[in-house]
N, C-alpha and C positions, 0 to 999 in steps of 0.2 A: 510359292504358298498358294493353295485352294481359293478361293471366293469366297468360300462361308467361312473361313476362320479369320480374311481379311475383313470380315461382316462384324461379326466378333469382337475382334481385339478394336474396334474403331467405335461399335458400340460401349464397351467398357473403357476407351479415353472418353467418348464424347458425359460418360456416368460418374467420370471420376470429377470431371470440369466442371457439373452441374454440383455433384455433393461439397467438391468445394469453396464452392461461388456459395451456397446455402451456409455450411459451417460458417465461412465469413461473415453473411449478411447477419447471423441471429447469435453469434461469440465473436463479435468486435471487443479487441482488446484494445481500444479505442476512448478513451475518458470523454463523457458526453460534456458539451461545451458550458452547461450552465456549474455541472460538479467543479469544472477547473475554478470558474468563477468563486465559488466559496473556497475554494484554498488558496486564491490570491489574495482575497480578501480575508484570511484568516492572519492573526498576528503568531508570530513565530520571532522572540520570546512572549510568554505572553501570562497575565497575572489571574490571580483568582483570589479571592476571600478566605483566610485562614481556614475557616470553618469546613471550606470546603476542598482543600487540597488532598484530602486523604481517599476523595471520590476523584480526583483526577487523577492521581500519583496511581490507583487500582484498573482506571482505563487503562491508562500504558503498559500494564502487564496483560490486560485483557485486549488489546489491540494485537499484542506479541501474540499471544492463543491463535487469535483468530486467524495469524498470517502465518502458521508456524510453520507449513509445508512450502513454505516461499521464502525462510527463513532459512536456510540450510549451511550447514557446515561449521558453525562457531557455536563458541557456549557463552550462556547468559552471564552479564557479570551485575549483579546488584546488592543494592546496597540504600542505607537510607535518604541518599540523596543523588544516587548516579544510576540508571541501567545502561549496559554498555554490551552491545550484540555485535559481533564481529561474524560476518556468512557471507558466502558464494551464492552468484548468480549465474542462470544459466551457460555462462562462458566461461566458469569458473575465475573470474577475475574477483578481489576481495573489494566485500561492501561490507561497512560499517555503520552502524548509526547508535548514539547515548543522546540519554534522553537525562537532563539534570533538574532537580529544584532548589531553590534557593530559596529560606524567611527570610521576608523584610517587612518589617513593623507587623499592619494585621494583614498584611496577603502573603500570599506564596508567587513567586515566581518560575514560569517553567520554560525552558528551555529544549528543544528538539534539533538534533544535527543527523544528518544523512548524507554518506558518502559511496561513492561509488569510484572506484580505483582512484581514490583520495581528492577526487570535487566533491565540491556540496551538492547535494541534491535539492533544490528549494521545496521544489512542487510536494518531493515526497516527504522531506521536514513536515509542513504545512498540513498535509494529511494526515498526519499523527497528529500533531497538533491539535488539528478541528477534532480529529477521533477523541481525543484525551479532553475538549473543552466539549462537545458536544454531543460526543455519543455517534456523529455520521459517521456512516460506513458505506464507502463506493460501491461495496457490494450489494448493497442495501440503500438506495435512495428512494425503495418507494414508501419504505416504511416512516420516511421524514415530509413525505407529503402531506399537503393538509388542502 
């Protein structure tokens, strides 16, 4: 092999190393340490005021929207007191997660389960959860600053 093509191909690893040490540094897919904090501290099941269950029960569908390209492979199953998403993750192994409510007296009770080749997923219950009581979105944490 020439000298100038071994110039070349060593400049194009040393360009490939740099773009993706960059990709990493600025698309960490990485949950920042204080986000974990609020979904440890979120409660999963957890209640609301009658009045207002029909604004949580509308998050859960509107959480589903917003992940629907991360959602892949199962069909929605709902109903007035169950949604039930059965989908593949990137290693096509089956994840599941329902999300139920329950009346009791003047609140509603909600409920959030996430599985992944049939464990629980805590974290990511919890993140619906908070999504469905709060409106946070990981994707979106600066819009909940103050």
């Amino acid at each position: 092999m020439k000298p100038k093509y071994t110039a070349y191909i060593l400049l194009f690893i040393a360009l490939a190393l740099v773009v993706s040490v960059i990709i990493k540094t600025f698309f960490s897919s990485k949950t920042n340490p204080e986000i974990m904090e609020k979904y440890k501290a979120q409660k999963n099941p957890f209640s609301v005021q009658k009045d207002s269950a029909e604004i949580v029960w509308a998050r859960a569908s509107k959480f589903l929207e917003l992940r629907k390209l991360e959602l892949v492979g199962g069909d929605l199953q709902k109903s007035n007191s169950v949604i039930f998403m059965p989908y593949y993750n990137d290693f096509h192994k089956g994840t599941s997660l329902k999300i139920e409510r329950k009346q009791l007296g003047d609140s509603t009770i909600f409920t959030v389960n996430v599985w992944n080749s049939g464990k629980p997923l805590l974290i990511g219950a919890k993140e619906i959860a908070l999504y469905m009581a709060t409106e946070f979105d990981r994707k979106k944490p600066k819009k909940y600053e103050e």
